[in-house]
C-alpha positions as CSV (number, residue, x, y, z in Angstrom):
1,X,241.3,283.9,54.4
2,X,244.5,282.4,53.1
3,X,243.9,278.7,54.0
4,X,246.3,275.7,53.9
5,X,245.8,274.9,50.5
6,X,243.2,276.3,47.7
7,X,242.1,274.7,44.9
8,X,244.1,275.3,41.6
9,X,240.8,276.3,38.7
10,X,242.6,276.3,35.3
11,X,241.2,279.1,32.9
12,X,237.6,279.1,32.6
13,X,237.9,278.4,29.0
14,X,239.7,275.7,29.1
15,X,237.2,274.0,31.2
16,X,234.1,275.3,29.2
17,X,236.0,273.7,25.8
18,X,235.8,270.4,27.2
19,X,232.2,270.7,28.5
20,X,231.5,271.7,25.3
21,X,232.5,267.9,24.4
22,X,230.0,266.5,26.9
23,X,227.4,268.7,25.9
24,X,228.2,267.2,22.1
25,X,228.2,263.9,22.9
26,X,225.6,263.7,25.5
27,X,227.8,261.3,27.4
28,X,228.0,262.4,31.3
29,X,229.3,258.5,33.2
30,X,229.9,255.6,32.7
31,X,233.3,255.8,31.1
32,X,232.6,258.2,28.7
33,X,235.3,259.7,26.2
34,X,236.2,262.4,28.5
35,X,237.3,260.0,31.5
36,X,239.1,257.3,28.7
37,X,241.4,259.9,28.1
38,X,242.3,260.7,31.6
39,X,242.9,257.6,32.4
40,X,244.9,257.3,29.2
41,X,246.7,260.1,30.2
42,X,247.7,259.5,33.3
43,X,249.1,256.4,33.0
44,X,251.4,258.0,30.4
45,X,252.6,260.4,33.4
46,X,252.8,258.0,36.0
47,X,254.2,255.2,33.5
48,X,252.1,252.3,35.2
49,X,250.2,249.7,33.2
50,X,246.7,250.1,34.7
51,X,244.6,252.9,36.4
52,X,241.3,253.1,36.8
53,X,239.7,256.6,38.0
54,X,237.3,256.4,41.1
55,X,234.8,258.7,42.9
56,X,237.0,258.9,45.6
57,X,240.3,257.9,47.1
58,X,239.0,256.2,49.9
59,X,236.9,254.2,47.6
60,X,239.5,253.3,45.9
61,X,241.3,252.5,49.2
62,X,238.3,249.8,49.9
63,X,238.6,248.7,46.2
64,X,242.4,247.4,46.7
65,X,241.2,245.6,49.6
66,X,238.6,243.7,48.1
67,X,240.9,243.0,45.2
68,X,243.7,241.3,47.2
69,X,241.0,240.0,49.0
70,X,242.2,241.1,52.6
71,X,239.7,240.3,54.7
72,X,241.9,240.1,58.4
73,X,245.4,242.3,59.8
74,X,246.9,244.9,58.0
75,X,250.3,246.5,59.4
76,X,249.8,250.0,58.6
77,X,250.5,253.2,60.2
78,X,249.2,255.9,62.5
79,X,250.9,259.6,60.9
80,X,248.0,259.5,57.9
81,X,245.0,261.3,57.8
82,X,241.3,259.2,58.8
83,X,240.7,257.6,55.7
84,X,243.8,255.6,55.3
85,X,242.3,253.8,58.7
86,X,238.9,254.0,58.0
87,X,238.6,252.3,55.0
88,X,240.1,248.9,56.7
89,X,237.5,249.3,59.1
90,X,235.0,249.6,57.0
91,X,236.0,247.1,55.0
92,X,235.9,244.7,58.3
93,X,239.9,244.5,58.7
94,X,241.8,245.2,61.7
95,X,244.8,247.8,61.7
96,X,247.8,247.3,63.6
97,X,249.9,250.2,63.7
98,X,253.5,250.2,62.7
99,X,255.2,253.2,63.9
100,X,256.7,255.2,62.0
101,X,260.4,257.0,61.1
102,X,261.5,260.2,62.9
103,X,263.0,261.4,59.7
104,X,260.1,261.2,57.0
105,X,257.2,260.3,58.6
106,X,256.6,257.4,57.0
107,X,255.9,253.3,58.4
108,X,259.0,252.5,59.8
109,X,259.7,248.9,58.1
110,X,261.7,247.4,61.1
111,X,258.8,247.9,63.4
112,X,256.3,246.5,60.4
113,X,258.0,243.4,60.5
114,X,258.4,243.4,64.4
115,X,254.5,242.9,64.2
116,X,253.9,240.2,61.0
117,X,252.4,236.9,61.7
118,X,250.7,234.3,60.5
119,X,247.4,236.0,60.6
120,X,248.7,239.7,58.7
121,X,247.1,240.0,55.3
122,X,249.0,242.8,54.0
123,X,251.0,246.2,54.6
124,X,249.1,249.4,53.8
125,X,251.7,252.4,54.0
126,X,251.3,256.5,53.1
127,X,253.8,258.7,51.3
128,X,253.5,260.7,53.8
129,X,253.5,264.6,52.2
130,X,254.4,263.0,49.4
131,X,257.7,261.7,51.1
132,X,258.4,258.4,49.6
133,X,258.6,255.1,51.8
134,X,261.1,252.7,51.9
135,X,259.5,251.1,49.2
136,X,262.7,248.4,48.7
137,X,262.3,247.3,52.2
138,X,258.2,247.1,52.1
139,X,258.4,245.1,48.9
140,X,261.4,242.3,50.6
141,X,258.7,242.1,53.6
142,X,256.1,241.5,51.4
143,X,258.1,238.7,48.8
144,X,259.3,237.5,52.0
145,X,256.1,237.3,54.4
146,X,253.9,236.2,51.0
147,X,251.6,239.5,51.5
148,X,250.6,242.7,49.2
149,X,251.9,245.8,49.8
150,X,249.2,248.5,49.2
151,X,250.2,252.2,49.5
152,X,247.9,254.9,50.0
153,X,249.5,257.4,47.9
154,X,247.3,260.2,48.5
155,X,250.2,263.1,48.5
156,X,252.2,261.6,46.0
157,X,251.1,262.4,42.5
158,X,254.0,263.9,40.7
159,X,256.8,262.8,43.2
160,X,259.0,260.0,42.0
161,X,262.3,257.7,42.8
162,X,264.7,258.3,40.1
163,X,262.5,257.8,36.5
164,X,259.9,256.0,38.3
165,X,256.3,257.3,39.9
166,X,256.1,256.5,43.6
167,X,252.6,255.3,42.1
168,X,253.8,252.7,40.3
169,X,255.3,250.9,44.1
170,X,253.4,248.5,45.3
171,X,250.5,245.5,44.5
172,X,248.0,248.4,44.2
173,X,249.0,252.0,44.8
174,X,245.9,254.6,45.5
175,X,245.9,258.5,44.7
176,X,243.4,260.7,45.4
177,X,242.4,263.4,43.2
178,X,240.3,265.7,45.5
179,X,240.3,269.6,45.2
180,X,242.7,270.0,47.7
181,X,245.4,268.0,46.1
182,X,248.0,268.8,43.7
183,X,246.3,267.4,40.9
184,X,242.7,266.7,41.1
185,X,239.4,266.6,39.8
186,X,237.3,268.1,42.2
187,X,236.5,264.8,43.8
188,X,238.2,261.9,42.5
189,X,240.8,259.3,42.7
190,X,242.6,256.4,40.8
191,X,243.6,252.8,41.7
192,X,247.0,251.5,39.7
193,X,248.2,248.2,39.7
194,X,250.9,246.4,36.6
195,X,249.1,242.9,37.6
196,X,246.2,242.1,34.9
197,X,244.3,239.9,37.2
198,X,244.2,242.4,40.0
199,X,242.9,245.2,37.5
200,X,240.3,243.0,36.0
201,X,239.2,242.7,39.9
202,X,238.9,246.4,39.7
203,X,237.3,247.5,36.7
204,X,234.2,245.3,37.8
205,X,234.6,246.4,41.7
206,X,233.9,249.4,40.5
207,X,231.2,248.8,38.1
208,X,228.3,246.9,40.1
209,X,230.7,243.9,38.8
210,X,229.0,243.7,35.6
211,X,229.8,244.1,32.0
212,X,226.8,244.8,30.3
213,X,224.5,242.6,31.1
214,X,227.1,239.8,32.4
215,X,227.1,240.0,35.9
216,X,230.6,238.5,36.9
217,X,230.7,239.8,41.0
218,X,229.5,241.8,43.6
219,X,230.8,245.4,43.0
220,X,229.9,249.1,43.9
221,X,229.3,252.3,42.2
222,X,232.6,253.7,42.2
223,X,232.7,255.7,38.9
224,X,233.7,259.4,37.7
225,X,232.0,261.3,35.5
226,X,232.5,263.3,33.0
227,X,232.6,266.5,34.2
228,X,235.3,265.7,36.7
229,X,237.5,263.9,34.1
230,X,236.9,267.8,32.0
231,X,238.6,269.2,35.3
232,X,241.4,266.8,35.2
233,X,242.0,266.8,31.7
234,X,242.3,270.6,32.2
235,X,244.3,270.7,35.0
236,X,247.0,268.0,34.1
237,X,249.0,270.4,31.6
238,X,249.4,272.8,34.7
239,X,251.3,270.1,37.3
240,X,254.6,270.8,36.5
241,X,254.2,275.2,36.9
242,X,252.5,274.0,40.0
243,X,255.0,272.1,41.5
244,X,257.8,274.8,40.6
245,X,255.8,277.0,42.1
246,X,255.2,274.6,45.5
247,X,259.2,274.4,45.3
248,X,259.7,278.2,45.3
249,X,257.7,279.2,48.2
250,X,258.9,276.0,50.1
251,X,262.4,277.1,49.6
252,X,261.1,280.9,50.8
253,X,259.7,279.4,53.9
254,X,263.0,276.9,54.3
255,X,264.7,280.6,54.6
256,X,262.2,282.4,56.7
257,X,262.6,279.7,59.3
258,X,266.5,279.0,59.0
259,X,267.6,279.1,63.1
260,X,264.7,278.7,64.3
261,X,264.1,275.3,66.6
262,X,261.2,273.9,64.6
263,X,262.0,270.7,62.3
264,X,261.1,269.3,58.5
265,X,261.1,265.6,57.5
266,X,263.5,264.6,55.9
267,X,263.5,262.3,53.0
268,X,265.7,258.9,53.1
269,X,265.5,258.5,49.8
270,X,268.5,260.0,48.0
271,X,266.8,259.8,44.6
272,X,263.3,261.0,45.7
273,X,262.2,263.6,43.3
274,X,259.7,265.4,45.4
275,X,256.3,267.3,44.5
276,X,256.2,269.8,47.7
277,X,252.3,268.6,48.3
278,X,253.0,270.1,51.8
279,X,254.7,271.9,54.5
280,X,254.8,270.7,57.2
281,X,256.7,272.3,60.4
282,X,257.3,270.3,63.5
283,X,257.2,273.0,66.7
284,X,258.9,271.7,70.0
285,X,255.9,271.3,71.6
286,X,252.3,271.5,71.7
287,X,251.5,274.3,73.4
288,X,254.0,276.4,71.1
289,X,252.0,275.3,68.1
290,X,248.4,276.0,70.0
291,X,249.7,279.6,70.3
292,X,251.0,279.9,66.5
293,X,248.1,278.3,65.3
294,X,245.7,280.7,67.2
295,X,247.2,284.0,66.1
296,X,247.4,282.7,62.7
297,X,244.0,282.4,62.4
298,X,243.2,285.8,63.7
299,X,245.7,287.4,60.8
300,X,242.9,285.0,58.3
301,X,245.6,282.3,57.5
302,X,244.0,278.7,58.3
303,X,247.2,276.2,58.8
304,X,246.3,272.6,59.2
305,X,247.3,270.0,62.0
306,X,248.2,266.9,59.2
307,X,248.1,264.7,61.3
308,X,246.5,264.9,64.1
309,X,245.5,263.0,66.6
310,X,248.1,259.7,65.7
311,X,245.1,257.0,64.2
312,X,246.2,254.4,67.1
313,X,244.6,257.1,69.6
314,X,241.3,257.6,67.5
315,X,238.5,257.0,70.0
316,X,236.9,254.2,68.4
317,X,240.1,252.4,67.4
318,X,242.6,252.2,70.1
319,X,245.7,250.5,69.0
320,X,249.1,249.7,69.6
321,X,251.6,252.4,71.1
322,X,253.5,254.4,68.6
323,X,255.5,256.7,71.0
324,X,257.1,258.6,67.4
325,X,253.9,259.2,65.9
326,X,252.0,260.0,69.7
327,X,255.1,262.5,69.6
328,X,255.0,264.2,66.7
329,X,251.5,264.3,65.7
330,X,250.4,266.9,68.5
331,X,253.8,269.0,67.4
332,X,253.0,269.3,63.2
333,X,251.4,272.1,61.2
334,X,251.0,272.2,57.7
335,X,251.5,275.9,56.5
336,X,249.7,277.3,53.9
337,X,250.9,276.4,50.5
338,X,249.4,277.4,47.4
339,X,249.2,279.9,44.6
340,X,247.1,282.3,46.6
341,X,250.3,282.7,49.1
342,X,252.6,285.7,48.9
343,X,256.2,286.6,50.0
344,X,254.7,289.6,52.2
345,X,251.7,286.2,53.5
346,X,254.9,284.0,54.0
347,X,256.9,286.6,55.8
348,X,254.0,287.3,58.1
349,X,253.1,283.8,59.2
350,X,257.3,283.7,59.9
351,X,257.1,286.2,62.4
352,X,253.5,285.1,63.7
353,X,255.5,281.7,64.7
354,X,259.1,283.8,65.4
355,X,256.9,285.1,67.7
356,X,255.3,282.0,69.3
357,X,258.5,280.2,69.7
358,X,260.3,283.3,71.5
């Protein structure tokens, strides 16, 4: 089965070298060597000030709330996958959806600030596919409005404007690190912020909020271990041969598809270094890409509908109408996109959909 994406494993030995520091140490959580220098690390490659790793990215998603204390409305928008809503649900805040751009996907800014009041808290936006936001216009809305700006930057590790990480945009920016992600460490995530006060907020939010034995605030377990930081510090070295790979069979399918009527977002950003997380192809309707999908799966290649359905039409959180997103969210398919994927694999899920569309 060739699915969407599959999980990059660095050589075995590389991984067994660093267990073989845990199993030296005897040090398996709470903030152990191993996880240090991840952190460490990463901030190097990102060039922010603060990150702290997390179980999760979604966790890390409710951490930022509780930080910037956002407790009410958030603008945020409806092409993301579940979580990104989710975790202002769960963290008692109510979404209001923004739609978003035709060209990249991504929160449309005009429309965010066709929807602040009084009684918005903050703005949480997606790099969607690791397409960057307009992150100039997000941050005027949010000096001008007095709110944070929180991106969920789950698709974004690696991509970056000019010299600087789309992570490093933002009050708090969140990644997540799980297996299916460009980088990751088998489940994971970080939270990055340059404000100290903010990241002394979220070391102890995600500690029990204690230090020792000085109990400071409420907090949750929110910790890596060990043996995920051993994954990460083993996968890390291979980002950049993954990417240039990413790019190479992107630029195959770009080829593969040239005439035919499907569509690509397309970044605004001029200076938008990208990280090909995904590839996404938009079909011309729905029923084209039911087709596609099906015989796809019955050659053993698994695409993925990122994003579907749009989050204002979830069935327990009906929101405002975002006629792009309610457009384009039945009409996307993420194509398979990994190191497992061939030119002969590529070539036949061309003519599976060469096929559809005729």
């Amino acid at each position: 089965m060739i699915n969407v994406t599959k999980t990059y494993l660095p050589p075995l030995e590389e991984y067994i070298e660093q267990l073989r520091k845990i199993w030296e140490s005897g040090h398996v959580t709470n903030n152990g060597p191993l996880l240090l220098d991840l952190e460490e690390q990463l901030k190097q490659f990102l060039g922010v000030k603060h990150l702290f790793l997390t179980a999760n990215g979604t966790l890390g998603l409710q951490i930022a709330l509780k930080a910037l204390e956002v407790t009410g409305r958030v603008i945020t928008t409806p092409f993301s996958y579940v979580a990104t809503t989710g975790s202002l649900l769960w963290e008692q805040c109510t979404p209001v959806f923004a739609d978003i751009n035709e060209s990249d996907f991504c929160i449309d800014p005009n429309r965010v600030e066709s929807l602040l009041d009084e009684h918005t808290q903050a703005i949480l936006a997606v790099h969607v596919y690791g397409y960057s936001c307009d992150v100039h216009a997000l941050a005027d809305l949010g000096e001008r409005y007095s709110i944070p700006i929180i991106y969920d930057a789950a698709h974004a590790f690696g991509a970056r404007l000019g010299e600087n990480s789309l992570a490093s945009y933002g009050d708090v920016s969140v990644l997540s690190f799980h297996a299916t992600k460009l980088f990751h460490t088998v489940e994971g995530g970080a939270v990055i912020t340059n404000d100290d006060n903010v990241a002394r907020k979220i070391r102890l939010f995600r500690a029990f909020g204690h230090i020792g034995d000085e109990y400071f605030t409420i907090g949750i377990n929110a910790k890596n271990s060990e043996l995920h930081a051993a994954m990460g510090l083993c996968t890390l070295p291979h980002v950049q041969e993954m990417i240039e790979m990413r790019h190479r069979l992107s630029d195959a399918y770009d080829k593969l598809f040239s005439g035919l009527p499907v569509a690509r977002p397309r970044s605004a950003e001029k200076d938008l270094i990208y990280n090909y997380a995904y590839y996404p192809v938009v079909f011309p309707n729905e029923a084209i890409l039911l087709t596609a999908q099906s015989v796809l799966q019955s050659n053993g290649v698994i695409p993925r509908r990122y994003f579907y359905p749009s989050l204002n039409q979830l069935p327990y959180r009906h929101g405002e109408k975002c006629p792009v997103a309610e457009d384009l969210s039945p009409r996307v398919l993420c194509l398979p996109l990994s190191h497992q994927v061939t030119p002969e694999i590529q070539r036949t899920i061309a003519n599976i959909i060469k096929e559809s569309i005729a």
